[in-house]
matplotlib code that plots the C-alpha trace (Angstrom):
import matplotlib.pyplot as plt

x = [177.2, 179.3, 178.5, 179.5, 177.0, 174.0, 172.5, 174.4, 173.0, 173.2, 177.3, 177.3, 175.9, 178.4, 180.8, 179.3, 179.6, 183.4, 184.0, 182.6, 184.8, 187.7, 187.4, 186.7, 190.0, 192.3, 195.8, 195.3, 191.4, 192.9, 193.9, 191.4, 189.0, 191.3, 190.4, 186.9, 186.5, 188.1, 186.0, 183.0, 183.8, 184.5, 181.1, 179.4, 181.2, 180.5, 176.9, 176.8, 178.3, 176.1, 173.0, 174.9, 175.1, 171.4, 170.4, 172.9, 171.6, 167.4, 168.8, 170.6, 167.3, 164.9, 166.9, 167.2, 163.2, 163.0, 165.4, 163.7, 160.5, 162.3, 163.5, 159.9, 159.0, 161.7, 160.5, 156.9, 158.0, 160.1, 157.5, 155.2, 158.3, 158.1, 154.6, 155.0, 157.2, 155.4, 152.4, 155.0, 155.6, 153.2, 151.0, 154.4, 153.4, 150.1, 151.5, 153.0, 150.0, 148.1, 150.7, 150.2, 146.5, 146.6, 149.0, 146.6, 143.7, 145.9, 146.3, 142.6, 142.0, 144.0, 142.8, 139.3, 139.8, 141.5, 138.6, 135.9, 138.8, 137.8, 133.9, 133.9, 135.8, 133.4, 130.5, 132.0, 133.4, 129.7, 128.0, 130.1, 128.7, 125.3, 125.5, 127.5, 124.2, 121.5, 123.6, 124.6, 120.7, 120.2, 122.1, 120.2, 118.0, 120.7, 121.7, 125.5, 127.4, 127.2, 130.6, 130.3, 126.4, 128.0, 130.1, 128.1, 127.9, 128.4, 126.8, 127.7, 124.7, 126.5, 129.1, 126.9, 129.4, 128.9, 132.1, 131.9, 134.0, 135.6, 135.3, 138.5]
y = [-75.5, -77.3, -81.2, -81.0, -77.9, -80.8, -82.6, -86.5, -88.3, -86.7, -86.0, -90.0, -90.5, -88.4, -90.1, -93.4, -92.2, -91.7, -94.4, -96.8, -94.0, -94.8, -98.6, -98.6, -96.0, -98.8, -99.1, -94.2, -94.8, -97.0, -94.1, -92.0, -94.8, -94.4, -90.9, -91.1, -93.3, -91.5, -88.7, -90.4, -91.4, -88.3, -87.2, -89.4, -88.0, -84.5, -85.5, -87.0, -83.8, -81.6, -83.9, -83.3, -79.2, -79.4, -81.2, -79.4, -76.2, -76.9, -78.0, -74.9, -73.3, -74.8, -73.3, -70.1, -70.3, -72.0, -69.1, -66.5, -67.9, -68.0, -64.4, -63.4, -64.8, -63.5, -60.2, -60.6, -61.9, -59.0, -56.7, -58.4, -58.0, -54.5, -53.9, -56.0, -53.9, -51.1, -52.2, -53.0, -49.4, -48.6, -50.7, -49.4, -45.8, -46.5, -48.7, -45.2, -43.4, -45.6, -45.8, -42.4, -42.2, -45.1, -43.0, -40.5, -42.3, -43.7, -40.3, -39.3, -42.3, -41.2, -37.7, -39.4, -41.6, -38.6, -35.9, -39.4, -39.0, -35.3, -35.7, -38.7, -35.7, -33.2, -35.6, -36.5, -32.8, -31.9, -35.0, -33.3, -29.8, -31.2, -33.1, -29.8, -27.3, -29.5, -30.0, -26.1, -26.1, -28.5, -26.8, -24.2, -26.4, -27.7, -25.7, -24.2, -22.8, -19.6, -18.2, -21.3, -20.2, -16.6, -17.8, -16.6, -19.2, -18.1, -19.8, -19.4, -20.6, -20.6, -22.9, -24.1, -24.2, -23.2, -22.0, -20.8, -17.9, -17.1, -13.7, -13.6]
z = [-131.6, -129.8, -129.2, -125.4, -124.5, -125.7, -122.9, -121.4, -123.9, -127.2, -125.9, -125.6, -128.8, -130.4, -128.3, -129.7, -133.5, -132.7, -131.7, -134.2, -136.7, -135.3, -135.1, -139.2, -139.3, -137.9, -136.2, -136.4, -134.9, -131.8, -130.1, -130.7, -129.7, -126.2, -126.3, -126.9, -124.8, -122.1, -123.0, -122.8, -118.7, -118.5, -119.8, -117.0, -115.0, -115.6, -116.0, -112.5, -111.4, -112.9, -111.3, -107.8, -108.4, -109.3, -106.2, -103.6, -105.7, -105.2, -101.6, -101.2, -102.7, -100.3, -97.4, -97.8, -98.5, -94.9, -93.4, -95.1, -93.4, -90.1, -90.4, -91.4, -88.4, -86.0, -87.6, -86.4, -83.4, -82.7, -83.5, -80.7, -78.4, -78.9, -78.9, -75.6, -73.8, -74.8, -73.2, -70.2, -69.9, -70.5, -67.4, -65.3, -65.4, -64.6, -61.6, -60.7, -60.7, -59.1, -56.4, -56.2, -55.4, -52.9, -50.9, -51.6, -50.2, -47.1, -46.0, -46.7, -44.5, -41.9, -42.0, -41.6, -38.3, -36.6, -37.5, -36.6, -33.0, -33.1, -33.4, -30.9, -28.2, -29.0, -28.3, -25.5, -24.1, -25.4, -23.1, -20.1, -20.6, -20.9, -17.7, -16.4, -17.3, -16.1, -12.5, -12.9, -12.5, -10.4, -7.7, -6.4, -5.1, -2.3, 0.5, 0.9, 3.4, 3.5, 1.9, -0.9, -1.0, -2.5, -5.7, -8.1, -11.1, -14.3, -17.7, -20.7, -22.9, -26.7, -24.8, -22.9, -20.0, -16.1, -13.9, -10.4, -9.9, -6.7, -4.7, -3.4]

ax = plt.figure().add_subplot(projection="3d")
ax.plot(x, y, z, "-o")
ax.set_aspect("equal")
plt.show()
């Protein structure tokens, strides 16, 4: 195993140990003291680094959780759009139909003032040819001239209408 894949502090203790090895070596360990030393910042360094990728990595982490959320709920959203629209449509077409039957009843309500018209001049026409028989009968009791005296009158009891015809 290698003594850099240990964790920052058993790489600085080995950094430590070669150090104090290259103090007792002399004039040869000064530059490798240089060295290890050197290598040592530059453990720190990479330590610090690898802290850094850890946190931007959890960070990185975390938001994709929180997007994945917020697509979940985009999803469910969406699917309320939908079911939505389809109840939309749905209330549309029924708007259509009952368009439909109010034009429908408008014309049944139509229909029904003119036949209400219809029985209102039948009461009436039926008002005149009541007053029309009872003077039909009424009439013989007044004296005519002679040639008006001679028009026969004619009734018509299922009709229940008089007319005077002429013997011209």
């Amino acid at each position: 195993m290698s003594p850099w894949s240990r964790k920052p502090a058993a790489r600085s203790a080995t950094c430590r140990c070669a150090a104090v090895k290259a103090a007792r070596a002399g004039e040869q360990g000064r530059s490798f003291a240089v060295v290890a030393r050197e290598v040592r910042h530059l453990a720190r360094r990479s330590a610090l680094a690898a802290k850094e990728i850890k946190m931007l990595i959890d960070a990185t982490t975390q938001q994709v959780r929180l997007g994945n959320a917020l697509v979940e709920g985009a999803v469910g959203t969406m699917a309320q759009v939908q079911g939505s629209m389809r109840g939309a449509t749905v209330i549309m077409r029924e708007t259509g139909a009952i368009a439909q039957v109010n034009g429908a009843l408008c014309a049944l309500d139509v229909l029904t003032r003119q036949h209400a018209a219809l029985v209102q001049q039948l009461a009436a026409a039926a008002s005149v040819a009541d007053e029309a028989f009872r003077l039909a009968q009424a009439l013989p009791v007044f004296r005519l001239e002679a040639h008006v005296a001679a028009l026969p009158v004619v009734f018509d009891a299922s009709q229940r209408f008089c007319s005077f015809t002429s013997i011209h």
